[in-house]
C-alpha positions as CSV (number, residue, x, y, z in Angstrom):
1,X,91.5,-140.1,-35.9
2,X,90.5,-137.4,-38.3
3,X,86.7,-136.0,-38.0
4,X,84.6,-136.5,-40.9
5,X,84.0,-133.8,-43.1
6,X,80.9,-132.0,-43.1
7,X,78.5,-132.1,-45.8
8,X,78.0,-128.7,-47.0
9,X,74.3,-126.8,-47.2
10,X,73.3,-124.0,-49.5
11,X,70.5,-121.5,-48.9
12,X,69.9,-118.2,-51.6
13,X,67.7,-116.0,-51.0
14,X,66.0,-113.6,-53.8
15,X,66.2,-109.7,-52.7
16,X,62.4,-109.3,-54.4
17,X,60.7,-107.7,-51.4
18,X,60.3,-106.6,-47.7
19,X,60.5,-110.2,-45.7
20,X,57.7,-110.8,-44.1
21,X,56.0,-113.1,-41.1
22,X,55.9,-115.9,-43.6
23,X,59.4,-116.0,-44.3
24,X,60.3,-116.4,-41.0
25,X,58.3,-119.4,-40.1
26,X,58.2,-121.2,-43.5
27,X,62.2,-120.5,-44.7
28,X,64.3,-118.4,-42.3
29,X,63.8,-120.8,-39.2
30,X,64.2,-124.3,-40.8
31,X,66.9,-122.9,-43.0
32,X,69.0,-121.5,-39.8
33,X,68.6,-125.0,-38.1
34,X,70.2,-126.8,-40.6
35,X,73.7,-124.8,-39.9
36,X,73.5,-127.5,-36.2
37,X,74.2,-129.9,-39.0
38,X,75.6,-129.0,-42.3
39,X,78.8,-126.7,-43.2
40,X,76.2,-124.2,-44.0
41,X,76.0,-121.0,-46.8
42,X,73.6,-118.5,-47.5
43,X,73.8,-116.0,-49.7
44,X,71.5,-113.2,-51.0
45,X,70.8,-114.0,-54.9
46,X,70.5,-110.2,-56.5
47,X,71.3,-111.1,-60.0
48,X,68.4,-113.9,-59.7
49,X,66.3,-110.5,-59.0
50,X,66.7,-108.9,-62.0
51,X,64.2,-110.7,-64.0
52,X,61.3,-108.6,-62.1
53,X,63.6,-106.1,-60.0
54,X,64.5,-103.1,-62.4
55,X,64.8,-100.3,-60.2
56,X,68.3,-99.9,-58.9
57,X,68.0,-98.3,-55.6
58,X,65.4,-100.8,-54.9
59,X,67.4,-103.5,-55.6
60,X,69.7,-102.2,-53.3
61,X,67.5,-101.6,-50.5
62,X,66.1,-105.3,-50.7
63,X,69.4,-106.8,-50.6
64,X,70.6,-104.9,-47.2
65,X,67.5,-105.5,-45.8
66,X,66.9,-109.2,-46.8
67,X,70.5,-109.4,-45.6
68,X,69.9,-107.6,-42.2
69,X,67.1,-109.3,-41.8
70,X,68.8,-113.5,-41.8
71,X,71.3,-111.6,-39.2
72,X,68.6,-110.3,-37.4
73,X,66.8,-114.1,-36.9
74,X,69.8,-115.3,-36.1
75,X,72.1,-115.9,-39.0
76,X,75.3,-116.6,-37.2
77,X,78.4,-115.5,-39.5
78,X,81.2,-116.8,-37.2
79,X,79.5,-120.2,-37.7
80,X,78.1,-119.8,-41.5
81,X,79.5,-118.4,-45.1
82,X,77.1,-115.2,-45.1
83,X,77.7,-113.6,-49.0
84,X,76.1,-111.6,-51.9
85,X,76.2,-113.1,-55.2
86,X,77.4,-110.5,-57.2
87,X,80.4,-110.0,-54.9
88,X,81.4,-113.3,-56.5
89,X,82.2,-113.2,-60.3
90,X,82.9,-116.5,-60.3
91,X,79.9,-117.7,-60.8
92,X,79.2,-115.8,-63.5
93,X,82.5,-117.3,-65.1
94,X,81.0,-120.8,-64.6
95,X,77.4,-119.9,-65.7
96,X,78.7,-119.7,-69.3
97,X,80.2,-122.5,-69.2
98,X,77.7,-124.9,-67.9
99,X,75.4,-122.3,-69.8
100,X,76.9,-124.5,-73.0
101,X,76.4,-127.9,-71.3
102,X,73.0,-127.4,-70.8
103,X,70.8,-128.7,-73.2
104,X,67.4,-126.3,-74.7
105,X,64.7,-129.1,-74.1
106,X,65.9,-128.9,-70.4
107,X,65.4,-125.4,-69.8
108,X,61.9,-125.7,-72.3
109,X,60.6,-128.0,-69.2
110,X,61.7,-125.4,-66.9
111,X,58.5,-124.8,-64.2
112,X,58.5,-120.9,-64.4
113,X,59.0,-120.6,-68.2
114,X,56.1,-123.2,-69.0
115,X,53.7,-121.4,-66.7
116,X,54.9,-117.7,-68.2
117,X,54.0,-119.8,-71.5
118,X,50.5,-121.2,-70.7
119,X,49.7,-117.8,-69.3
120,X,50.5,-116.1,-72.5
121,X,48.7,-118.9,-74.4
122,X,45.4,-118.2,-72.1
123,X,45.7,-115.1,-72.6
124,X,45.8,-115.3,-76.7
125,X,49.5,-113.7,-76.5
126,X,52.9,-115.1,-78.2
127,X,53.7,-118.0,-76.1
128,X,56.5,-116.3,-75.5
129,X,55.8,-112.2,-74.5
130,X,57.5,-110.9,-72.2
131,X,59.4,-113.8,-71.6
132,X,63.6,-112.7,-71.1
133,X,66.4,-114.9,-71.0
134,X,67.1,-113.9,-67.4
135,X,63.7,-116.1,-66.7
136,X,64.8,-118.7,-69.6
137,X,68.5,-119.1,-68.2
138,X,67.3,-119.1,-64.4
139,X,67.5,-122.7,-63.9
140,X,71.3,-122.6,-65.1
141,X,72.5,-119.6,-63.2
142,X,71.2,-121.4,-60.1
143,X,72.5,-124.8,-60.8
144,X,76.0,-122.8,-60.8
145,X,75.2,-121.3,-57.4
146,X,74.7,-124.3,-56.0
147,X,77.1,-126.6,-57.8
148,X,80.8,-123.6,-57.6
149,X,79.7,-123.6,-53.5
150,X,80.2,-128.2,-54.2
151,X,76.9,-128.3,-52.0
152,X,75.8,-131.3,-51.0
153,X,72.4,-130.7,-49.9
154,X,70.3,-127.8,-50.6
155,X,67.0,-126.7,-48.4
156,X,63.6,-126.1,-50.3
157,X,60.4,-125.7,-50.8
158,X,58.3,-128.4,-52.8
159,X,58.0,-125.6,-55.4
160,X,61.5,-125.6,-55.7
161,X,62.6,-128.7,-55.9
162,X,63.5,-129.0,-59.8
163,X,66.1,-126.9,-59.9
164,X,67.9,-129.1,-57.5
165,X,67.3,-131.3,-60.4
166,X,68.3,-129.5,-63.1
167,X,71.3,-128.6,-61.4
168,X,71.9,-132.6,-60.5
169,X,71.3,-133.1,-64.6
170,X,73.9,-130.1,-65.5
171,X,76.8,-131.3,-63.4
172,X,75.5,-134.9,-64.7
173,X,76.5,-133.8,-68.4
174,X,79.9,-131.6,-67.4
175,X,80.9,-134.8,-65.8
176,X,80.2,-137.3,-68.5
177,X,82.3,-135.0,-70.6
178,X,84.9,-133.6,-68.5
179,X,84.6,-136.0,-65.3
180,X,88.4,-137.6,-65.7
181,X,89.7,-133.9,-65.0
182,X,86.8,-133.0,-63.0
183,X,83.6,-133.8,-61.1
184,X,81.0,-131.7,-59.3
185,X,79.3,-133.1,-56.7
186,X,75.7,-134.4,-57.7
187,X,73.8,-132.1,-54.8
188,X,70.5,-133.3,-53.2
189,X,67.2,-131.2,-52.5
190,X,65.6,-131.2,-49.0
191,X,62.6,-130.0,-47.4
192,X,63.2,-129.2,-43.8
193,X,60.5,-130.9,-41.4
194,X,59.6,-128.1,-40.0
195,X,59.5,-125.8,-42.8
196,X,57.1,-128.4,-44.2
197,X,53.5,-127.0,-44.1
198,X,54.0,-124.4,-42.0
199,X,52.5,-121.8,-44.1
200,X,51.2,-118.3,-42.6
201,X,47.9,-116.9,-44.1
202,X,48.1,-113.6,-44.8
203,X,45.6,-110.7,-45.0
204,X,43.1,-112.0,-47.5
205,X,43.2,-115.3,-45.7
206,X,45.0,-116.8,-48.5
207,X,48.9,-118.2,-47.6
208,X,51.1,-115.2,-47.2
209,X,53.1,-114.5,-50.2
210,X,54.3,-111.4,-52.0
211,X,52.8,-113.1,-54.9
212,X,49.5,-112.1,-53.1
213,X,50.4,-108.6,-51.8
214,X,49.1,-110.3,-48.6
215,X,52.2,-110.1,-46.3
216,X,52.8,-108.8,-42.6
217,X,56.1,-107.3,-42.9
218,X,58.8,-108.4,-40.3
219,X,60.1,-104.9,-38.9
220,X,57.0,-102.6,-39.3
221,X,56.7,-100.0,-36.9
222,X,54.3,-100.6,-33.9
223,X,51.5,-98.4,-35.0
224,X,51.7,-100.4,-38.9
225,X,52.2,-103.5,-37.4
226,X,48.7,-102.9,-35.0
227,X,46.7,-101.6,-38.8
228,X,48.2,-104.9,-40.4
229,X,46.9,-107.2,-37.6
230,X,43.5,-105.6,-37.4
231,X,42.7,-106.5,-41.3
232,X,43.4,-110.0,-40.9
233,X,39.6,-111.7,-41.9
234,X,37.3,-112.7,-39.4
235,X,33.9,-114.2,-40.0
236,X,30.7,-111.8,-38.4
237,X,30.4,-115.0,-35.4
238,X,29.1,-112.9,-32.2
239,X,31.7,-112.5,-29.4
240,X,29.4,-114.8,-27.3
241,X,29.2,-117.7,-29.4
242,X,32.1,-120.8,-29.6
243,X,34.4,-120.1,-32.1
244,X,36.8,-122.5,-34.3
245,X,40.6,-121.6,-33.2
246,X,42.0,-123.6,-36.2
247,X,39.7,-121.9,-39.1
248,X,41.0,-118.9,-37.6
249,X,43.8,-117.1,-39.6
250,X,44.3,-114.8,-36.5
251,X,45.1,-118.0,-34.4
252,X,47.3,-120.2,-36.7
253,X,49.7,-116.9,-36.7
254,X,49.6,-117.0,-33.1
255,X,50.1,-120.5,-32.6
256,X,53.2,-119.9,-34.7
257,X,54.8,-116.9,-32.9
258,X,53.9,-117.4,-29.5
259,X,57.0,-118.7,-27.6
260,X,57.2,-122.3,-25.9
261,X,57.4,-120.4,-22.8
262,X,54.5,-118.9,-23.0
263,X,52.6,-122.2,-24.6
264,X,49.5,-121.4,-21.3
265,X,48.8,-118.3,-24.0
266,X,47.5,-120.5,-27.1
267,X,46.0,-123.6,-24.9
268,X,44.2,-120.6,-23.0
269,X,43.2,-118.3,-26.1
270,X,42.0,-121.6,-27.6
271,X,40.2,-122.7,-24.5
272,X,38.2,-119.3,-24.7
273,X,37.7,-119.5,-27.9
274,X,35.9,-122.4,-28.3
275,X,33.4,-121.5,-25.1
276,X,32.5,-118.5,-26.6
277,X,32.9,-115.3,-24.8
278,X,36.1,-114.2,-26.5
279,X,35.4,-112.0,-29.7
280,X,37.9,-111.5,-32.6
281,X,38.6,-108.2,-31.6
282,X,40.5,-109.2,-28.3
283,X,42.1,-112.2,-30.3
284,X,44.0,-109.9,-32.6
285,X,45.3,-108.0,-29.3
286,X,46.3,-111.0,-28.2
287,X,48.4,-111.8,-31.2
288,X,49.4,-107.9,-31.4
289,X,50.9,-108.6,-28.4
290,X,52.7,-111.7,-28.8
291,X,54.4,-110.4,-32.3
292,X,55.4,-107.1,-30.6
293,X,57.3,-108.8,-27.8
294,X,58.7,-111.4,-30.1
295,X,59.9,-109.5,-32.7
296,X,60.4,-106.1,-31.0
297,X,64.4,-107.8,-30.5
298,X,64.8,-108.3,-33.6
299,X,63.4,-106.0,-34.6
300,X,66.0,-103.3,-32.8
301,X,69.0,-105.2,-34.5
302,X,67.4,-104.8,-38.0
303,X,67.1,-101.2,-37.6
304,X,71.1,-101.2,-36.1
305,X,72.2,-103.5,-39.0
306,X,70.2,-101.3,-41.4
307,X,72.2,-98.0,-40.9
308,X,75.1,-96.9,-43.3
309,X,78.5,-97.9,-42.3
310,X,76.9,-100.8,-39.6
311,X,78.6,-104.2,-39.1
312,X,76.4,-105.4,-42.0
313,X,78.8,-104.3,-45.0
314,X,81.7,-106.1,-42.6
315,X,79.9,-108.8,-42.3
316,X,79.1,-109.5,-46.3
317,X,82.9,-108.7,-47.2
318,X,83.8,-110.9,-45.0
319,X,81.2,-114.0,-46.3
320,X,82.5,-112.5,-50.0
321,X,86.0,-113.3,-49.3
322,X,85.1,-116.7,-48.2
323,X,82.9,-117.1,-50.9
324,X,85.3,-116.5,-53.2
325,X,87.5,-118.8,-52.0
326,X,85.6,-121.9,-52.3
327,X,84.5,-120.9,-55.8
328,X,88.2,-119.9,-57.2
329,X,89.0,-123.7,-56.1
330,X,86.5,-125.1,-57.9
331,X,86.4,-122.4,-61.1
332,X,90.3,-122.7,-61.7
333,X,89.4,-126.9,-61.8
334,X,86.8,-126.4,-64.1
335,X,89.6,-124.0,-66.1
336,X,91.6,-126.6,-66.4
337,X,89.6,-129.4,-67.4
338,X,88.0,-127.4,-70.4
339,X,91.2,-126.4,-71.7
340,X,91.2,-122.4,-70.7
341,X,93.8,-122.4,-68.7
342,X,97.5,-121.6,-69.5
């Protein structure tokens, strides 16, 4: 008897910035788990970074080091389809053509071009400044990510669920036109369980996001990585008096990166906290502590991964090649049932 066929999961990931602590708790972890499960794919979305990335050699230096650092976490790519977007031009093939099945009200209810609207209108602007069609078209160019990969299921945030949807509605309308030739899959959103909540706060207390400019970058050197620590807020409570773990910003980031080995450490820290006698100072050289030895490993293989000529450009023309594959399969289809092909 044949084994079933496994559903396929797609993760991108935007090259906008350094990751950061956050990342790895609220989307590299739960993401990574899914591949027990799914035929999994993840790919690092640098033409989804142009609409705020303009500077090339930044651009560059994001995606290596957004791409070292999944590989780093433990992005397996004997076991996964690992690939830049860009190295496949066959999305960009499809993203005109679903481009013109794609109806204008849809992308005018589009989250991120609304709230780039109602900004401008706050503000007294054009409802429309500043606004490019990189950030109007978004939605569609990620619908055809998802929908040229024929994913199944696709891990997000709440934040993120439309464009799951919109991507659902897209392959909705090329199949009502075109579905006797062709069909895409209708792909579901998820929210992993235990990416669900588990937000980091960063250093103004607030979540950690590079939104905020709040973030604890993964690979920092020791010496950064002690400065970061040390400006996470604390209230002026004396080191005497009981304390709140759970208000603490310090201790919900070491409740999250302390390992279940070592689970004594946060029943202990939280044991002294709330008797009093512990002050924040020697909490954040607890967590200091914990974050050194847990990410000093990765850490190492970042740093190996990040060097010119390392496994890391093998790696990504490997994932290309497959990548390229699956969406030559379902591009020449899609050929065919327009009428392009000869």
């Amino acid at each position: 008897m044949s084994q079933p066929v496994a559903k396929v999961s797609l993760t991108g990931i935007k090259p906008t910035g350094e990751p950061h602590l956050g990342n790895l708790i609220g989307a590299i972890r739960p993401a990574l788990q899914l591949a027990e499960e799914y035929d999994s794919l993840y790919f690092i979305a640098d033409y989804h970074a142009l609409t705020s990335v303009r500077d090339p050699e930044e651009l560059r230096h994001y995606t290596r080091s957004v791409a070292a650092s999944w590989l780093a976490a433990g992005l397996d790519p004997r076991r996964t389809t690992f690939y830049v977007q860009s190295d496949v031009p066959e999305i960009f093939e499809l993203n005109w053509v679903l481009s013109c099945m794609t109806g204008k009200g849809l992308m005018n209810r589009a989250h991120a071009y609304k709230a780039a609207r109602d900004r401008n209108v706050e503000a007294g602007e054009d409802p429309d400044a500043g606004v490019n069609m990189g950030l109007y078209n978004y939605p569609i160019l990620m619908a055809v990510d998802i929908l040229i990969m024929e994913s199944d299921v696709v891990p997000v945030g709440k934040d993120q669920v439309q464009h799951v949807e919109y991507a659902a509605d897209i392959a909705g309308s090329f199949n009502h036109v075109y579905g006797d030739s062709y069909s895409f899959k209708i792909p579901k959103a998820i929210i992993p369980e235990s990416g669900n909540g588990n937000t980091l706060p960063g250093l103004d207390g607030r979540k950690m996001s590079k939104s905020y400019d709040n973030t604890i970058p993964l690979f920092l050197p020791e010496n950064q990585l002690k400065k970061l620590v040390r400006r996470i807020p604390t209230d002026s409570t004396p080191v005497e008096a009981p304390k709140d773990p759970d208000s603490s910003p310090v201790f919900q980031i070491l409740e999250q990166f302390a390992p279940p080995s070592s689970a004594d450490v946060v029943a202990d820290t939280r044991k002294r906290l709330e008797a009093g006698g512990m002050g924040w100072g020697e909490l954040k050289n607890v967590l200091f502590e914990v974050l050194l030895t847990e990410l000093g490993p990765m850490r190492e293989r970042y740093d190996e991964l990040m060097k010119p000529g390392s496994d890391l450009d093998v790696v990504l023309d490997e994932g290309a090649q497959k990548a390229r594959e699956r969406a030559s399969r379902v591009l020449s289809s899609v050929r065919k049932a327009i009428g392009v092909n000869r």
